[in-house]
VEXDREN-2710 file (C-alpha; in Angstrom, 1 decimal):
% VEXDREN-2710
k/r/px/py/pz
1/UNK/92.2/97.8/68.6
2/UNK/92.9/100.6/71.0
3/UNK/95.6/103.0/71.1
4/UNK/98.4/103.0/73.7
5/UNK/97.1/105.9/75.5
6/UNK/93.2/105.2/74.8
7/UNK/94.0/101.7/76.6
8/UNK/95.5/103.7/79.9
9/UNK/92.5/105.9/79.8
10/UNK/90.3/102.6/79.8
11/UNK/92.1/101.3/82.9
12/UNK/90.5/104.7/84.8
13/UNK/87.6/103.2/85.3
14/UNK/89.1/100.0/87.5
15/UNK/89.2/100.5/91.6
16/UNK/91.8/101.4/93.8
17/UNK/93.4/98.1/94.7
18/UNK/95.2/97.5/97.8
19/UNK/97.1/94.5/97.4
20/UNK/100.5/93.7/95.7
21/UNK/99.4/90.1/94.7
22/UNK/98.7/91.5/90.8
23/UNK/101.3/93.4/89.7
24/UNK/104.3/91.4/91.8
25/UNK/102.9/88.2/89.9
26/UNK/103.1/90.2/86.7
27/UNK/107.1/91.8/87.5
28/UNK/108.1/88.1/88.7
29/UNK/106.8/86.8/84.7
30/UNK/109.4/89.1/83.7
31/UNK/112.3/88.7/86.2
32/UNK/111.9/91.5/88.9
33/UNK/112.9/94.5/86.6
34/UNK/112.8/96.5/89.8
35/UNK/115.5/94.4/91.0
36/UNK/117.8/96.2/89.1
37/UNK/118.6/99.3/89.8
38/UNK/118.8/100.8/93.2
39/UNK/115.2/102.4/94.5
40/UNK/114.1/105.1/97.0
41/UNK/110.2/105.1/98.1
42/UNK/109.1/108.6/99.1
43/UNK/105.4/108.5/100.7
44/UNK/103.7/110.7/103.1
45/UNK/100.5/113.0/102.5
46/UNK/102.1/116.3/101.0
47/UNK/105.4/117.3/99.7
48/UNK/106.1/113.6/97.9
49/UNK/106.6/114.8/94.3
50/UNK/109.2/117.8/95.6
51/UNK/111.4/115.9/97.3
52/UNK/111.5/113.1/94.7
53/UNK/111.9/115.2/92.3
54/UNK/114.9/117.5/94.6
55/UNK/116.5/114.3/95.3
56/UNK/116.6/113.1/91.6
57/UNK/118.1/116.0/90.7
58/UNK/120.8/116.2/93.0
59/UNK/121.9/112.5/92.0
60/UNK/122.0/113.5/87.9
61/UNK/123.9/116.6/88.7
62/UNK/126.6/114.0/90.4
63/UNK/126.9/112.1/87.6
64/UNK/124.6/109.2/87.8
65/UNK/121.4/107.7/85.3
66/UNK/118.1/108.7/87.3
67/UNK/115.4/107.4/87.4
68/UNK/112.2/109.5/88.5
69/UNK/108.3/108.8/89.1
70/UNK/105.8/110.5/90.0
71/UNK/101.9/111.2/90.1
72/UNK/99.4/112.5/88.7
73/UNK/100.7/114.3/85.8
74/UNK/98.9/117.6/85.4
75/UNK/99.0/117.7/81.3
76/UNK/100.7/114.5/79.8
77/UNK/101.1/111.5/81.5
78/UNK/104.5/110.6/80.3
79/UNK/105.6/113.3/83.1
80/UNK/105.1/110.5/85.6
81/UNK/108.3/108.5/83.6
82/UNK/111.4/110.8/83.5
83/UNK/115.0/110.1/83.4
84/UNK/117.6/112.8/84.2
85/UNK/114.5/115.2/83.9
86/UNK/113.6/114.5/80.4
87/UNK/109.8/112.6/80.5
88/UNK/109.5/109.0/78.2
89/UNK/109.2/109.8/74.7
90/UNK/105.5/109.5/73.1
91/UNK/107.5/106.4/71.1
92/UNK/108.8/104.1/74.1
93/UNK/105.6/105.2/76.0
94/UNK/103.5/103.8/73.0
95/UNK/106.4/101.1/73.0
96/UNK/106.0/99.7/76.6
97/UNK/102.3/100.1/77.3
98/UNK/102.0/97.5/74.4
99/UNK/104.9/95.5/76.0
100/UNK/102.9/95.4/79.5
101/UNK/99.8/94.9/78.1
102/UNK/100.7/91.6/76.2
103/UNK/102.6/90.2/78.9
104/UNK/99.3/91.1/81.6
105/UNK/97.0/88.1/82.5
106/UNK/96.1/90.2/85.6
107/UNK/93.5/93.0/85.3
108/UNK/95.8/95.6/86.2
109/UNK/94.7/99.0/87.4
110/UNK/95.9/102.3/85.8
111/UNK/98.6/103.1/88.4
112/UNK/99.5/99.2/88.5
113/UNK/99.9/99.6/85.0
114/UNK/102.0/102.2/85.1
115/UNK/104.2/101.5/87.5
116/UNK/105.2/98.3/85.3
117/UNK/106.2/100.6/82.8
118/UNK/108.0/102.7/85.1
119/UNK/109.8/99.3/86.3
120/UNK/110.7/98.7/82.9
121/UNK/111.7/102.0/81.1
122/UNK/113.8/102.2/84.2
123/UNK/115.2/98.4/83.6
124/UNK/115.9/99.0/79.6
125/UNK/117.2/102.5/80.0
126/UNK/120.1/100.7/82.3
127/UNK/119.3/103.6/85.2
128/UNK/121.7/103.8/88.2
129/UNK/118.4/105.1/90.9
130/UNK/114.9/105.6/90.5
131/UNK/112.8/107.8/92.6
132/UNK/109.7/106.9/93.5
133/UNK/106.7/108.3/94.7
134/UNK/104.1/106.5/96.2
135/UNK/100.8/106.9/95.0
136/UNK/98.7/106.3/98.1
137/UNK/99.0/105.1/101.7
138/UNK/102.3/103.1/101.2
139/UNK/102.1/99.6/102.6
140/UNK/99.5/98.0/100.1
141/UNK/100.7/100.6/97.3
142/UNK/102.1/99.4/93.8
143/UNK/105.3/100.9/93.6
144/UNK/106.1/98.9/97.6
145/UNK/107.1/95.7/95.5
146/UNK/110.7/97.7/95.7
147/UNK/113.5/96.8/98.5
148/UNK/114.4/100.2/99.0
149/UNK/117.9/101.8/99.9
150/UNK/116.0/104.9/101.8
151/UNK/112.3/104.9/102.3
152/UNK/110.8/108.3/103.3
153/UNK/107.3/109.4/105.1
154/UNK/107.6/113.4/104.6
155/UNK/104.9/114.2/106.8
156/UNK/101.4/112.8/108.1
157/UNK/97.6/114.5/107.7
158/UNK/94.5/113.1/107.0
159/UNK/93.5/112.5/103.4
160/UNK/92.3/109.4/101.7
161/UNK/90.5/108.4/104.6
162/UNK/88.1/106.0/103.2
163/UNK/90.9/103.8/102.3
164/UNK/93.5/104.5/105.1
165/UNK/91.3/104.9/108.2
166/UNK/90.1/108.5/109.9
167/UNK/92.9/108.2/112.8
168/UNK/96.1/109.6/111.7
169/UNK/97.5/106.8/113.8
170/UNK/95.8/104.3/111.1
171/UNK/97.5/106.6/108.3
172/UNK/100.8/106.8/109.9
173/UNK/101.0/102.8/110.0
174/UNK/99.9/102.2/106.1
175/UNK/102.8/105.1/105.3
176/UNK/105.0/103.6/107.1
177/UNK/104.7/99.9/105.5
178/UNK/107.4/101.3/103.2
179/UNK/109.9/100.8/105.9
180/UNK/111.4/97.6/104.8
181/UNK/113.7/95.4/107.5
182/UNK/117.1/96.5/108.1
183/UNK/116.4/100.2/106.0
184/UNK/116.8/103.8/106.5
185/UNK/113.5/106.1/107.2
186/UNK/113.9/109.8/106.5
187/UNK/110.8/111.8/107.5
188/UNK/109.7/115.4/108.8
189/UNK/106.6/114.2/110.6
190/UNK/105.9/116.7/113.3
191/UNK/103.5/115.4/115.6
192/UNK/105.4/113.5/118.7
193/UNK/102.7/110.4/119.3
194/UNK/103.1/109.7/115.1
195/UNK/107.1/110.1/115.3
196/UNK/106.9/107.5/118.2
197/UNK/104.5/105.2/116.1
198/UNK/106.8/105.5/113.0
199/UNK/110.3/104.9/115.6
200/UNK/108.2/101.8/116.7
201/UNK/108.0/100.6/113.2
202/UNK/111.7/100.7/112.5
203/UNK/112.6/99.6/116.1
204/UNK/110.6/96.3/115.6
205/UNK/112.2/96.1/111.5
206/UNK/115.7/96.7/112.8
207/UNK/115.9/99.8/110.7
208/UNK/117.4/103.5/111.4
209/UNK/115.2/106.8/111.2
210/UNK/116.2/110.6/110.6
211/UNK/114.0/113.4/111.8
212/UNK/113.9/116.3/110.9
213/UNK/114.1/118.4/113.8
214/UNK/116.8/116.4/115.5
215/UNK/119.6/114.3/113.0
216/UNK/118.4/117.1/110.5
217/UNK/117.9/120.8/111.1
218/UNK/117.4/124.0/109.2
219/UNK/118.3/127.7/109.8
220/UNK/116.5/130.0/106.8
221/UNK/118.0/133.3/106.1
222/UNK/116.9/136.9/105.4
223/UNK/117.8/136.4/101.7
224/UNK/115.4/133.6/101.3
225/UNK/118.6/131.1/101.3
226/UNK/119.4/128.8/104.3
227/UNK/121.6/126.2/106.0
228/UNK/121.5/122.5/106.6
229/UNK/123.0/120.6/109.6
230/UNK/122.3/117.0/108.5
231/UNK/123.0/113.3/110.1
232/UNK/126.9/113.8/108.9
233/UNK/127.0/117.0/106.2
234/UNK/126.6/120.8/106.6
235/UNK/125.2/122.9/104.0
236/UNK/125.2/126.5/104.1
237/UNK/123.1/128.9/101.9
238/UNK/121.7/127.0/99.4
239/UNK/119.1/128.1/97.4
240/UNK/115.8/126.4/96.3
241/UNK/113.8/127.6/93.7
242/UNK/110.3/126.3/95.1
243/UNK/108.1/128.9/96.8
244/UNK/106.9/128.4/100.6
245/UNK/108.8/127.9/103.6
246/UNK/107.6/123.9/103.6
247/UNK/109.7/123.7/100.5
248/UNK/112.4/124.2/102.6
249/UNK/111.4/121.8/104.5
250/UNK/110.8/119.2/101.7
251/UNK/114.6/120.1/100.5
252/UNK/115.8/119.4/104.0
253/UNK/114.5/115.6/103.9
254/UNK/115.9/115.5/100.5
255/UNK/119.2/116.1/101.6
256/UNK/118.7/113.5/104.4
257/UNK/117.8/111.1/101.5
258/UNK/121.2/112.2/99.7
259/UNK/123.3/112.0/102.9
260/UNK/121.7/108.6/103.5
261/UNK/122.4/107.6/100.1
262/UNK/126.0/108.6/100.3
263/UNK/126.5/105.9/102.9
264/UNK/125.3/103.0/100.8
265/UNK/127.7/103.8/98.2
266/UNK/125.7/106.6/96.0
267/UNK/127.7/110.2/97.3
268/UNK/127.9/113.2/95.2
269/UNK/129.9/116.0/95.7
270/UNK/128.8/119.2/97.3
271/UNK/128.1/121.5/93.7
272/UNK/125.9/118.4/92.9
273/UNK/123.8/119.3/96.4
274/UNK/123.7/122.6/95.2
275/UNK/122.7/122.5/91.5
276/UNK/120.3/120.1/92.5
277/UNK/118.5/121.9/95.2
278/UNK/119.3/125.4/93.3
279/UNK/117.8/123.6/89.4
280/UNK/115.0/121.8/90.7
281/UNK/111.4/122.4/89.0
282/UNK/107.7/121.1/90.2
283/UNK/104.7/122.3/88.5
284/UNK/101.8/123.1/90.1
285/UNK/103.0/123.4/93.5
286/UNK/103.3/127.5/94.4
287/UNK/103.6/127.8/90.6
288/UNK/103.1/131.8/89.1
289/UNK/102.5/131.5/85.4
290/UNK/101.3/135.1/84.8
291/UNK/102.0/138.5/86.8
292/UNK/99.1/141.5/86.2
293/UNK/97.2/140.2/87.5
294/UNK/99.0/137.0/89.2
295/UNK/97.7/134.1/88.6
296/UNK/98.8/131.1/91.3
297/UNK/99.1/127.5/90.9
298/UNK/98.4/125.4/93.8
299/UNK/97.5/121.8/93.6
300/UNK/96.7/121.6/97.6
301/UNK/94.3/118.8/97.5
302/UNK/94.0/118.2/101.5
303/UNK/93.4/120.0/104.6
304/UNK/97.6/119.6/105.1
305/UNK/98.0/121.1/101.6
306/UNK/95.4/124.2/102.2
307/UNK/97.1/124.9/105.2
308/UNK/100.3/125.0/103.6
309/UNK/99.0/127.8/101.0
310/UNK/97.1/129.7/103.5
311/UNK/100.0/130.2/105.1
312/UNK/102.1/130.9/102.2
313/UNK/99.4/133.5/100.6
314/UNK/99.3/135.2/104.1
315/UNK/103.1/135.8/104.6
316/UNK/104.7/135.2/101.3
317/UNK/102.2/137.3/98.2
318/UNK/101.3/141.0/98.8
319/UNK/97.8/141.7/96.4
320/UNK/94.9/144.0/96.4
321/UNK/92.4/141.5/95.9
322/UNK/92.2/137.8/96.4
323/UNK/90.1/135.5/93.9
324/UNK/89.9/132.0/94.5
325/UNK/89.5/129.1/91.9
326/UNK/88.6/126.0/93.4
327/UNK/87.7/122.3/92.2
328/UNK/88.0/119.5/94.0
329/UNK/87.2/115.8/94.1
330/UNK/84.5/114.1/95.8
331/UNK/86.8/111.9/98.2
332/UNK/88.5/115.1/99.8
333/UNK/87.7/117.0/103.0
334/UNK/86.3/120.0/101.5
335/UNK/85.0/121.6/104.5
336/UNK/88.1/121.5/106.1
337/UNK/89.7/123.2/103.1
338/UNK/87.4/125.4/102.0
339/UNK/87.7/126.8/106.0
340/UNK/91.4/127.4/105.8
341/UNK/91.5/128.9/102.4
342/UNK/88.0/131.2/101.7
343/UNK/88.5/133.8/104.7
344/UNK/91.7/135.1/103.1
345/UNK/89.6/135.7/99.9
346/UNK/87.6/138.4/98.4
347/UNK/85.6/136.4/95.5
348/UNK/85.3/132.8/94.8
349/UNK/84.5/131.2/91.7
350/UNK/83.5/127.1/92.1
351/UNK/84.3/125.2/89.2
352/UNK/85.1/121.3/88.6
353/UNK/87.9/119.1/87.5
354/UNK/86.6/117.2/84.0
355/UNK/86.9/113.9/86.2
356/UNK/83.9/111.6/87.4
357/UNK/85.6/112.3/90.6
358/UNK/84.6/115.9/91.0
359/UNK/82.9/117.8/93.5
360/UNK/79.7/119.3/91.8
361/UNK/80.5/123.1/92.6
362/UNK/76.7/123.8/93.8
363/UNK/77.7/121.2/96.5
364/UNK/80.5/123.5/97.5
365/UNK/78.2/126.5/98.0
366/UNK/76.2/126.0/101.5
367/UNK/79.8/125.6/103.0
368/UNK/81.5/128.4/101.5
369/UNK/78.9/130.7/102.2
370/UNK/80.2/130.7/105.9
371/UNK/83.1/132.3/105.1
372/UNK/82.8/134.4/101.5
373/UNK/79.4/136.2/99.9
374/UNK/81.0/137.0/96.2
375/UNK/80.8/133.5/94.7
376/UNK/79.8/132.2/91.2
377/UNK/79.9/129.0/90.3
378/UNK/81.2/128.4/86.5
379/UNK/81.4/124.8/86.0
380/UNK/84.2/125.0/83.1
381/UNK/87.5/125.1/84.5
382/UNK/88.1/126.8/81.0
383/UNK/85.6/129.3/81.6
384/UNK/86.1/129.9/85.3
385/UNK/89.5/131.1/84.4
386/UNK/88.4/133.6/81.9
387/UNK/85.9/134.8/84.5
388/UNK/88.6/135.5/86.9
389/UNK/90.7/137.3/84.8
390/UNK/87.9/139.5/83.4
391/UNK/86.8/140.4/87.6
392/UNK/90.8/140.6/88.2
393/UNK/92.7/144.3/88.4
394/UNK/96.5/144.0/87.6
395/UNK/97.5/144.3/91.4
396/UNK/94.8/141.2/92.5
397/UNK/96.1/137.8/92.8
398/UNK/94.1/135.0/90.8
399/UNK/94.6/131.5/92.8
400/UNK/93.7/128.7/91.7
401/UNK/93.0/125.3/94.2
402/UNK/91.9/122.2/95.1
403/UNK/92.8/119.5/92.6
404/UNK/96.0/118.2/90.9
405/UNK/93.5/117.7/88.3
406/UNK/91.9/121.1/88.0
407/UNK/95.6/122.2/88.2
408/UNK/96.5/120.3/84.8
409/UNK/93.5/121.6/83.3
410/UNK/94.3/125.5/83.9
411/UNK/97.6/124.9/83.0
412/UNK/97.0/123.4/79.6
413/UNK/93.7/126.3/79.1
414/UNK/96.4/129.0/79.7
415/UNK/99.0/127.7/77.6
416/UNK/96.9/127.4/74.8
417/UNK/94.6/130.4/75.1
418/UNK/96.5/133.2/77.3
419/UNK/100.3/132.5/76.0
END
């Protein structure tokens, strides 16, 4: 009989599934846990897991039971499952993966499965909200079987596109099948024809959309701080802990999410707002876990994503030399990354994420080549790291790139090895 967590690492192997037929047949055996609790559905390409988590934060500073999940984890799954920031204990994990797995006639896949738990930790644990990220696209994804309060499409790029068309048009419409009839959209999508597409889609649903960039606005200060105007609140000089001005950004359409929230009977006060922006934490994303030499955590996996850390290693690190780590997965645009990234850097080392779904790092080399001559290719995450800090002076800046997965790895071979 298989352990808890080896039976989640056999579901791995099962195919993305876009439909909602299995796991709303399994949540209707056991009454709609969902049903419960009030939701809020955050989708888009980047920026998903910040603002959940931003927005979570903000509600359990005000006093209510939260509710957060998110994916992929980087080191433990049970960070997907959290409630007032605290992840699932190993027991109730072990607990409700047996629960769902004997009540399962359908062959669920590993993010159907956990969902489910999600649904039902959430349901048990008597939670007032839960914040919910979407795992891919939106409209077909497993956590959509919600009705919820706010549904939010942070911004638009292309990624998945074997699943959610090549047109960002095509990607715009499965993100926004989260918009339920008669709901609230918050979103910071930029581009004007996909803010029309996404104002069609609540138009023709009867349902009200925030942009930021007009109901919501920003002004960022000299001291890193900065100032919200929102649909009916004013903010001025909070403080958020997450490096990169699109962080900013992301706390922006969280505070939409809190203002909308406020109207349907979930307000907290204004220290609330600003303990929650001000005590949020997301690993991975802009993450420094070691200074002489720095060593950067990234987990851009998209051409949106690479462009946000170019950007951010251009105007917001100062370094003698910059090393790039970089994995990725075989489903990504690596060209496209790889472009943005590799003519900021000095030396490259190509490794992959321990995933079936990984780039083979030779693959990498004909187009990274264009751009940068000092590469190696160390196919050990494990290894790659120790290669980089061995090349690295104490004023260079080690970052590493490309996959969530690879991400999770480096953090858990630096913990262990370099603490």
């Amino acid at each position: 009989m298989l352990a808890p967590v080896e039976h989640l690492d056999g579901l791995k192997r099962l195919d993305i599934r876009f439909s909602l037929d299995p796991i709303s047949r399994f949540l209707e055996r056991l009454n709609n846990p969902q049903n419960a609790y009030g939701t809020v559905l955050v989708g888009g390409t980047n920026g998903k897991g910040s603002i959940a988590a931003m927005v979570a934060s903000a509600l359990s500073h005000g006093g209510f039971r939260v509710g957060l999940y998110t994916s992929p984890h980087l080191i433990d799954v049970r960070e997907r499952i959290r409630i007032d920031g605290e992840m699932i204990s190993r027991e109730d994990m072990d607990a409700w993966v047996e629960i769902v797995k004997a009540h399962s006639t359908e062959n669920l896949t590993y993010f159907e499965f956990l969902t489910a738990v999600a649904f039902l930790y959430f349901h048990r644990r008597k939670v007032d909200l839960a914040i919910l990220e979407v795992g891919m696209g939106g409209r077909l994804d497993a956590t959509n079987v919600v009705s919820p309060l706010v549904s939010v499409v942070s911004n638009i790029s292309l990624d998945h596109t074997e699943y959610l068309g090549r047109r960002l048009e095509e990607i715009a419409w499965e993100k926004g099948g989260i918009i339920k009839n008669g709901g609230v959209c918050i979103t910071a999508v930029k581009q004007r024809r996909l803010q029309k597409l996404l104002e069609e889609i609540c138009r023709t649903r009867g349902a009200t959309i925030y942009s930021l960039g007009r109901e919501m606005t920003i002004d960022t200060h000299p001291d890193g701080s900065f100032s919200y105007r929102g649909i009916g609140m004013r903010y001025d000089n909070l403080v958020c802990p997450l490096k990169g001005r699109h962080q900013i950004e992301n706390a922006a359409v969280a505070l939409g999410v809190i203002e909308a929230l406020a109207m349907k009977g979930f307000g907290v006060d204004d220290d609330a707002v600003f303990k929650g922006i001000h005590d949020v934490k997301w690993e991975g994303r802009l993450e420094v876990i070691e200074h002489s030499p720095t060593v950067l955590l990234d987990g851009a996996h998209n051409a949106g994503g690479a462009s946000t850390l170019a950007r951010a290693l251009r105007e917001e690190f100062s370094y003698k030399k910059l090393i790039f780590i970089f994995g990725v997965l075989k489903d990504k645009d690596y060209k496209a990354m790889l472009k943005k990234l590799l003519p900021l850097g000095d030396r490259l080392i190509l490794t992959s994420p321990d995933t079936e779904r990984a780039m083979p790092p030779e693959a990498l080399l004909p187009v990274a080549k264009q751009y940068l001559r000092r590469i190696e290719v160390v196919k050990n995450s494990r290894e790659a790291l120790k290669r980089a800090l061995s090349i690295a002076d104490q004023n260079d800046l080690i970052c590493v790139t490309g996959s969530l997965y690879l991400i999770g790895e480096i953090k858990k071979a630096f913990s262990v090895a370099f603490s």
